[in-house]
N, C-alpha and C positions, 0 to 999 in steps of 0.2 A: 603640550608642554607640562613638567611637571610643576607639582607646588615646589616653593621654599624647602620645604620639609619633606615632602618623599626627596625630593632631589639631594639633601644631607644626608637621609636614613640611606640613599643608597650609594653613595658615596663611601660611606661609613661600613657597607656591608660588602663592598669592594675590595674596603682597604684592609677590612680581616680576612678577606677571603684570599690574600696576596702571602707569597711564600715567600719570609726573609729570611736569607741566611747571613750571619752572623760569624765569622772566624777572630777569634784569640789566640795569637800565636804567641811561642815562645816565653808564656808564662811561667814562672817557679807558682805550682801549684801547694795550696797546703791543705788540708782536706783527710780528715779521716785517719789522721795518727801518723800520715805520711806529707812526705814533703817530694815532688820530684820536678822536673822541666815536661811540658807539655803543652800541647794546643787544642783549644775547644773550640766547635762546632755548635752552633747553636742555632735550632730554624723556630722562627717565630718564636713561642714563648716559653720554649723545652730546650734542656741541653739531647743534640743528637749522638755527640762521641766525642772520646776523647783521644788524642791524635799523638801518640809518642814518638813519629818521627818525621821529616821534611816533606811527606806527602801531604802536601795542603790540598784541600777540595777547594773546588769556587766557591764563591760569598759575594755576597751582593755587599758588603761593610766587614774591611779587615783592618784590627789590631791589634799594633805591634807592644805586646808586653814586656820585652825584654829589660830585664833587669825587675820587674814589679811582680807581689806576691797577688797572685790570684784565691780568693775566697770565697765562700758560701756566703752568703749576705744573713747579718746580724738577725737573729729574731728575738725582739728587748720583751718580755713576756711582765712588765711590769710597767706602766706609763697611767701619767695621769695630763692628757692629754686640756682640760678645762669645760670641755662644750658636751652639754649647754651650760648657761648659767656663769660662766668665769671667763666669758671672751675677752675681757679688758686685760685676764694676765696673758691666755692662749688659745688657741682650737686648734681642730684638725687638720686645717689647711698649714698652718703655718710650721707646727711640728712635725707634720709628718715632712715637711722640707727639711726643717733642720735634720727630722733621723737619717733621711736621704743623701744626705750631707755629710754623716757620718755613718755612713754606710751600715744604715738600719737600714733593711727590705720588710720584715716586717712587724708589728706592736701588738700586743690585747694589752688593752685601755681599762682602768677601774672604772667602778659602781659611783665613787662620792662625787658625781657630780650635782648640779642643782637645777631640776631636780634629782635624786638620784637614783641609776638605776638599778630597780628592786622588782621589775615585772616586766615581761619581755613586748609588752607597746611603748616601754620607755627602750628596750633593750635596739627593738626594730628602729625606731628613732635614731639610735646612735648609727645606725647598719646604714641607713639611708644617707646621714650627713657624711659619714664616710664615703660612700659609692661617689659622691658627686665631689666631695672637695681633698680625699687624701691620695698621695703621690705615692704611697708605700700599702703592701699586702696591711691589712688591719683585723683585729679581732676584739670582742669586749667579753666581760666578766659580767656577771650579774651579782648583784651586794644581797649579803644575807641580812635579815632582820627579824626580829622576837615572832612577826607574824606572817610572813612569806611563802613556809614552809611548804607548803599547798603549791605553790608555786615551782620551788626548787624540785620538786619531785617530779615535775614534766617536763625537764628541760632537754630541748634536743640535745643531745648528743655532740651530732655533728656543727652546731652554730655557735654553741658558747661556747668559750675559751674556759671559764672555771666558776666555781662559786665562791668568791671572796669573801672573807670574815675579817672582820675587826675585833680584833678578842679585845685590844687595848682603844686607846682615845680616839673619836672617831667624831663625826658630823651629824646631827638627826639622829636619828634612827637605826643609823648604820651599825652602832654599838652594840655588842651580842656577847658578854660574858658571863650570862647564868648557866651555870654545869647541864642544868635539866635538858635546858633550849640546844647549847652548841651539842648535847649527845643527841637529840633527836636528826639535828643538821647533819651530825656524821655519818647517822645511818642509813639516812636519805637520798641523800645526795647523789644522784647517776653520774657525776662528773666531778672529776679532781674539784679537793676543798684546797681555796690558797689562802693564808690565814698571815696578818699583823698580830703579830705576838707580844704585848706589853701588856702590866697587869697596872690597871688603872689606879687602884687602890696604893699601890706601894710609891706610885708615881705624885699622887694628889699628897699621903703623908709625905713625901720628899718637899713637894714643891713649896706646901704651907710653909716649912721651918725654915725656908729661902727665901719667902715673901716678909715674913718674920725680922727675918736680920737685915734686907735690902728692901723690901716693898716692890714696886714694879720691873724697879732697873738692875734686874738680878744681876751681875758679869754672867756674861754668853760661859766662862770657861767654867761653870758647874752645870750646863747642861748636862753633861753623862754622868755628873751624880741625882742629878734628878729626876733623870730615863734612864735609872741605873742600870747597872751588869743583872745586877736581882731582878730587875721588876721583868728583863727580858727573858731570863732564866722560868721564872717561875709560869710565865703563860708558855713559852715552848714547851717546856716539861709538860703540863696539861695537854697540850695540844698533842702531844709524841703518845703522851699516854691514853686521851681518847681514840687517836689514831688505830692504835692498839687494841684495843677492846671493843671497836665497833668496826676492823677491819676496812676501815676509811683508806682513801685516797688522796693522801694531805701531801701540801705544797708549802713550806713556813719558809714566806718571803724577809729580804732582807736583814739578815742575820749581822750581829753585829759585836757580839763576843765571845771569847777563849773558852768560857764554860759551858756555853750555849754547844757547841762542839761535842761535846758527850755525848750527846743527848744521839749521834747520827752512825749512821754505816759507811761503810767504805767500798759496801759492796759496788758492783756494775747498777746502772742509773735504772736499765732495762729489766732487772732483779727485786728493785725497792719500790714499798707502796708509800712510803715516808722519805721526802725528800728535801732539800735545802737551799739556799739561797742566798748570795751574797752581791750586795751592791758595791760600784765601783767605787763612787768615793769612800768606804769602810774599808777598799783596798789601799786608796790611795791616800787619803788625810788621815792623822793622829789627831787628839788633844793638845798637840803643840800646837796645833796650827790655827786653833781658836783666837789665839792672841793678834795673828796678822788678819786674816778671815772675818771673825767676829760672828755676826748671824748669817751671815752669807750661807755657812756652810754647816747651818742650826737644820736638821733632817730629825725626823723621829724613824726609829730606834736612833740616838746620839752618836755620831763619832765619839767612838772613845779611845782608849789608851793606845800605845803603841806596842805593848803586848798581846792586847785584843787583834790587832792589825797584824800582826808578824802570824797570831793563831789560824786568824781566817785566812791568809796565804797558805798556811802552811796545810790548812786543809782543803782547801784549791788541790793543792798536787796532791794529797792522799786522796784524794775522792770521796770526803766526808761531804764536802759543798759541791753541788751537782750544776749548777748555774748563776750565770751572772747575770743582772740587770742591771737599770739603773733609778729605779722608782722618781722616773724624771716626775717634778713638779714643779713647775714654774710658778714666781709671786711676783708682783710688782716690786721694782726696788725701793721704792719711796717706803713699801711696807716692811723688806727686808731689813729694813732702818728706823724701823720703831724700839722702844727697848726692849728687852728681854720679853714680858709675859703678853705682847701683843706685836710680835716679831713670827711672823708664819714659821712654819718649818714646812723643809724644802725648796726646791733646788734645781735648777735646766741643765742637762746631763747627755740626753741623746745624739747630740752631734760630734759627742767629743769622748763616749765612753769606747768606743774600741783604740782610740788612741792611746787612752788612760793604758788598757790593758796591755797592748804591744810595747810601748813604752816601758812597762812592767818586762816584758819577754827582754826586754832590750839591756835592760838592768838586771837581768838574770835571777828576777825573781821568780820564773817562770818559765813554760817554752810558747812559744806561737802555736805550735801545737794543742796546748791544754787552752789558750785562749780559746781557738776555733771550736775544741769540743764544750766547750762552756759558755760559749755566747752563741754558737751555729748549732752545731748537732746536737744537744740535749738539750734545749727548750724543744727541738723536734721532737727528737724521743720522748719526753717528759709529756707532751700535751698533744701526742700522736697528730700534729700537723701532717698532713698528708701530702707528698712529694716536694717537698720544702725541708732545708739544716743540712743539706747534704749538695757536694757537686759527682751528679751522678746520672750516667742514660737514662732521660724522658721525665727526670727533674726540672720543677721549673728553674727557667733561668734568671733564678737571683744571686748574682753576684757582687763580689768588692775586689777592688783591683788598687792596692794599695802601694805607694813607693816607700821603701825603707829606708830610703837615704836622702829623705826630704828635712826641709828645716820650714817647720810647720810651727808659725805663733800664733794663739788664741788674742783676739783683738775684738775690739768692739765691732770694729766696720766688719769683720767677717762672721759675726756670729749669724746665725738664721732665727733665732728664737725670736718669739713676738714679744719676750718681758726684757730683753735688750741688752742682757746681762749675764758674766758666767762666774762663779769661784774660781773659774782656771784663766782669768786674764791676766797676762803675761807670761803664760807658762808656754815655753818651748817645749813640742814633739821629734823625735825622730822618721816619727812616719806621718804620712799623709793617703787621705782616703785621694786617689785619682780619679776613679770612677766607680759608678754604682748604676747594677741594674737592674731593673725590676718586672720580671715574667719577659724574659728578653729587650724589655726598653731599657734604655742607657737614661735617666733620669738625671744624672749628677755627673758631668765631667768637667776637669782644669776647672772647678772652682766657679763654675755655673750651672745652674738650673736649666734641665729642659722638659717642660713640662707635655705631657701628656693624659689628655681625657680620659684614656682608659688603661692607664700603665696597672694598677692596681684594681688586688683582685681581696674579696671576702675570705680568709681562712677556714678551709676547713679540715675537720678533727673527725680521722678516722679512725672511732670509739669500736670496741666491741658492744 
């Protein structure tokens, strides 16, 4: 008789060794600059074909899409997921549900955690809580620091997702603003640099002359003069410009204004070594909205104006901004609600940012189109994810299967995040995530969880 344990392991080696077939019929598919009616095949954890006409094959699990847009599942290439060190506001397990939820398949996760990761037995760490506790494809960053550098220079290739810098305000160590240090990091570096761009200095003179006039309880509605337009300008511009001159591989996350915009190309994503990046709330809140919101919706780089907003749309469709994330960061609310200068910034985002954006296409500031290639295919392209961003023969099969003509409310009882809370509650969607799937498992359907041991897989980056 066997043990407890060979008897599971081979159960377990059974149940992957079994061929499921998988049919999607009658999808409106959106994928790759096109939009057409079609049905997918999908065996075990690969798409096998795709099917444009009444010839259905067998499947062992068939459904019916009719009338819902089928997609390539989200990859958020900016998250700050909490673990280790911050379980009280989130971790892995619980975000990577909510991304699931909102039809994220899969994340690379920041360095600032605590402790934070700056050396890859902290790096293997994050690799291993993921294996065991997240629902979605997962990848992590490794954090630059003054003394690391030794480090960053052996980094495989294929395991990290990028080597993030904090040019602007940051935690410990993480802060890396001397000209000398960040040009050696640029030179170094075998893998895409993703870089916070704020110049700390112009931020600290801002913030004194507002401690000055208010002392702690600044009003929340001069955050973006005190993360101003400058202080973001002037660390992009360095950044662009070391990029430049040491033929770097830069990534400048979360972009957040109209002049910032210069600084990019418009060329094809696949063309550029200097790329860009804009978060969904910078698409979807102004400066107005300080006043109802308050710190909820306090994020460094600042939401700011609504010409900065209208800017970063407008270079969405010119192809200045190469991708969207949502630099989710969850905080407790009790903390969200301290005053001004001990009021976190940051914000839980993942469950609800491809809504934000469709709802955008819906509103015609946009198409569904430029969403998919801005949230699906160029974080692929951009971070050479390897057979992932794309619905396409012997891709894995992560999909979103979303209804366009839902009436979709953001509410407390339906949120997934562990800190309990959204800037978008009460805000009605026209679309809704239906289902989500992950290396061919359906992890998210009608608005329930199904969870899966091994639905989720390590990303990997096929580097030259």
């Amino acid at each position: 008789m066997l043990s407890n344990e060979k008897s599971v392991s081979l159960q377990a080696k059974n149940a992957n060794s079994l061929i499921m077939k998988t049919l999607i019929k009658n999808a409106t598919i959106i994928n790759e600059g096109k939009r057409f009616e079609a049905s997918l095949l999908i065996k075990n954890e690969r798409i096998v074909s795709l099917i444009i006409d009444d010839n259905y094959p067998e499947a062992d699990k068939i459904i019916d899409a009719t009338g819902k847009y089928l997609i390539p599942g989200v990859i958020d290439d900016q998250v700050h997921f909490r673990q280790p060190g911050m379980e009280k506001k989130a971790d892995i397990f619980s975000e990577s549900r909510a991304a699931a939820a909102g039809g994220v398949t899969s994340f690379m996760e920041m360095p600032n955690t605590n402790p934070p990761t700056i050396d890859m037995s902290r790096f293997d760490e994050k690799m291993e809580i993921a294996a065991r506790d997240s629902l979605v494809n997962y990848g992590f960053y490794l954090g630059a620091t003054e003394e690391n550098l030794s480090v960053i220079e052996k980094l495989p290739a294929d395991k990290v997702a990028g080597v993030k810098i904090f040019m602007g305000s940051s935690t410990g160590n993480l802060l890396v603003n001397k000209p000398e240090i960040l040009e050696r990091i640029f030179k170094s570096s075998p893998i895409l640099i993703a870089t916070h761009c704020e110049d700390d200095s112009i931020i600290q003179a801002n913030l004194q002359n507002y401690l000055k006039q208010y002392g702690d309880d600044i009003p929340i509605k001069y955050h973006p003069a005190i993360r101003s337009a400058e202080a973001c300008y002037r660390s992009s511009a360095m950044a662009v410009e070391l990029a430049a001159k040491t033929n770097a591989n830069l990534h400048i996350l979360h972009l957040s204004t109209a002049k910032e915009m210069d600084l990019f190309s418009n060329a094809a994503i696949q063309d550029k070594k200097i790329t860009a990046e804009v978060c969904a709330h910078h698409l979807w809140f102004s400066e107005q909205d300080y006043e109802k919101k308050g710190t909820l919706i306090k994020w460094n780089p600042a939401i700011k104006s609504q010409n900065d907003r209208d800017a970063l749309r407008n270079a969405l469709k010119s192809g200045k901004l190469d991708i969207v994330a949502t630099d989710h960061a969850p905080h407790l609310l009790s903390e969200k609600q301290n005053p001004y200068t001990s009021a976190p910034s940051g914000g839980p985002l993942v469950q609800h940012s491809l809504q934000i954006m469709m709802e955008l296409a819906a509103q015609g500031v946009l198409s569904e189109e430029i969403v998919i290639e801005k949230m699906c295919h160029n974080p692929a392209i951009r971070y050479q994810v390897k057979d992932r961003g794309f619905i396409r023969e012997n891709y894995f099969a992560d999909l979103v299967l979303i209804d366009p003509k839902a009436n979709y409310t953001v509410e407390k009882n339906n949120l997934l995040y562990k800190c309990g809370w959204s800037p978008l509650e009460g805000q009605s969607f026209q679309h809704e995530v239906m289902m989500t799937m992950v290396n061919g498992k359906i992890v998210w359907e009608n608005n329930t969880l199904i969870e899966h041991a091994s639905a989720a897989n390590a990303l990997v980056f096929e580097r030259n």
